[in-house]
C-alpha positions as CSV (number, residue, x, y, z in Angstrom):
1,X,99.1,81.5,44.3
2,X,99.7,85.0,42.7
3,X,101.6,86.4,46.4
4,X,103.3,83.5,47.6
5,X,106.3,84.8,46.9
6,X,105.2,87.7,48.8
7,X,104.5,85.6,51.9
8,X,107.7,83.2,51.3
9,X,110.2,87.2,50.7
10,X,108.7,88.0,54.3
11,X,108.3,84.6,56.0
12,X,105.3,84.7,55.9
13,X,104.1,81.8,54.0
14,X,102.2,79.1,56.2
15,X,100.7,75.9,54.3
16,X,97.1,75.4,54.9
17,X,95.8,73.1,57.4
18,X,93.6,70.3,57.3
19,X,90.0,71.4,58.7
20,X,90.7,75.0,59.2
21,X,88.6,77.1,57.9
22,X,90.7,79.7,55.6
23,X,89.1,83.6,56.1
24,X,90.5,85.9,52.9
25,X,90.1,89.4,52.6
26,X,90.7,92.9,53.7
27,X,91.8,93.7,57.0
28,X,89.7,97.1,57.1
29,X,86.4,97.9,55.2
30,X,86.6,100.2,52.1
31,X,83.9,103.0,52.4
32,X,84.2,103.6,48.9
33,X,84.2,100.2,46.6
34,X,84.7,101.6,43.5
35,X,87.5,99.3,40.8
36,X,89.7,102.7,41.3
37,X,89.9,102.4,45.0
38,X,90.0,98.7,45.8
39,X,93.2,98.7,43.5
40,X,94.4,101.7,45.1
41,X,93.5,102.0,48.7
42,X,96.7,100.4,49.5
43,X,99.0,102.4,47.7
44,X,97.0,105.6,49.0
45,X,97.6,104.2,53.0
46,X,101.3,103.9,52.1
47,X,101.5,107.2,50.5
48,X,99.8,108.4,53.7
49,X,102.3,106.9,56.3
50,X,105.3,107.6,54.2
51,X,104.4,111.6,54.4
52,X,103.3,111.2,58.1
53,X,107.0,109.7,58.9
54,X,109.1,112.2,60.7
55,X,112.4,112.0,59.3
56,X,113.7,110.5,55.6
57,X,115.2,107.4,57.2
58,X,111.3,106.4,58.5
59,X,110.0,107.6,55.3
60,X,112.1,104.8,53.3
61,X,111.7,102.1,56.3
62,X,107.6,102.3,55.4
63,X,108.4,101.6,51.9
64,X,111.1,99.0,52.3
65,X,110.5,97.3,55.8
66,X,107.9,94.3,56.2
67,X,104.4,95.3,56.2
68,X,102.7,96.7,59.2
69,X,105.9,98.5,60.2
70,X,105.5,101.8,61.6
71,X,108.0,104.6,63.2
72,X,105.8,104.9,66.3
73,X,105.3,101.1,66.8
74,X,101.6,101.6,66.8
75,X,101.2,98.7,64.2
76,X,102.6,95.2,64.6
77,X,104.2,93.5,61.7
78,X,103.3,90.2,60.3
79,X,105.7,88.4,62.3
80,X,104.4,89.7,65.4
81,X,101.1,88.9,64.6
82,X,102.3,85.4,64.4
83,X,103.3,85.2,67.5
84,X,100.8,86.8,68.9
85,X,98.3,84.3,67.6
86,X,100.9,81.4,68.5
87,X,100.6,82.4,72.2
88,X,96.7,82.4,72.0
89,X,96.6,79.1,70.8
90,X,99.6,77.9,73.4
91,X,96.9,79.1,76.3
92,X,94.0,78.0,74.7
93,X,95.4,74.4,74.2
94,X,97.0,74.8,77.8
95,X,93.0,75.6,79.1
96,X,91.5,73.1,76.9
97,X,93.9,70.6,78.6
98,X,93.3,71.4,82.3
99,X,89.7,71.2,81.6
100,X,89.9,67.8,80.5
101,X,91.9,66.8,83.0
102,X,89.7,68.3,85.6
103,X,86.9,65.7,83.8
């Protein structure tokens, strides 16, 4: 409840679903699992891309832009993962559907 208004600022937010299994947590395994760094690991990958960012325009994109933005496009955002799951689905229903037919 506490970041739905994080997922509703991006567009984000998806209600759940009725017999879907929900999956939470983080989308990389901390080596170190100390109270310090699970509260901080975030902040300390920002801080990391923002100095990696060539120019001061990029710098203030990885700070301001949606999450998963990158200057070298090497990360997709959370609207492209979105659609990137959509379209999995779209074939997987289209497979599911010519096998039954083929029944």
């Amino acid at each position: 409840m506490a970041f739905i208004w994080w997922d509703k600022w991006f567009g984000t937010f998806a209600a759940e679903m009725a017999g879907e299994e929900l999956k939470y947590g983080l989308t990389k395994p901390l080596h170190n699992q100390g109270p310090v760094n699970i509260v901080m690991h975030e902040w300390k990958s920002l801080w990391a891309d923002v100095r990696k960012a060539p120019s001061w325009r990029d710098k203030l994109k990885y700070l301001f832009y949606p999450p998963g933005w990158s200057h070298d496009g090497s990360t997709l955002t959370s609207r492209e993962l979105q659609a990137q799951l959509q379209l999995q689905n779209t074939v997987i229903q289209q497979d599911e559907s010519k096998i039954s037919l083929s029944i």
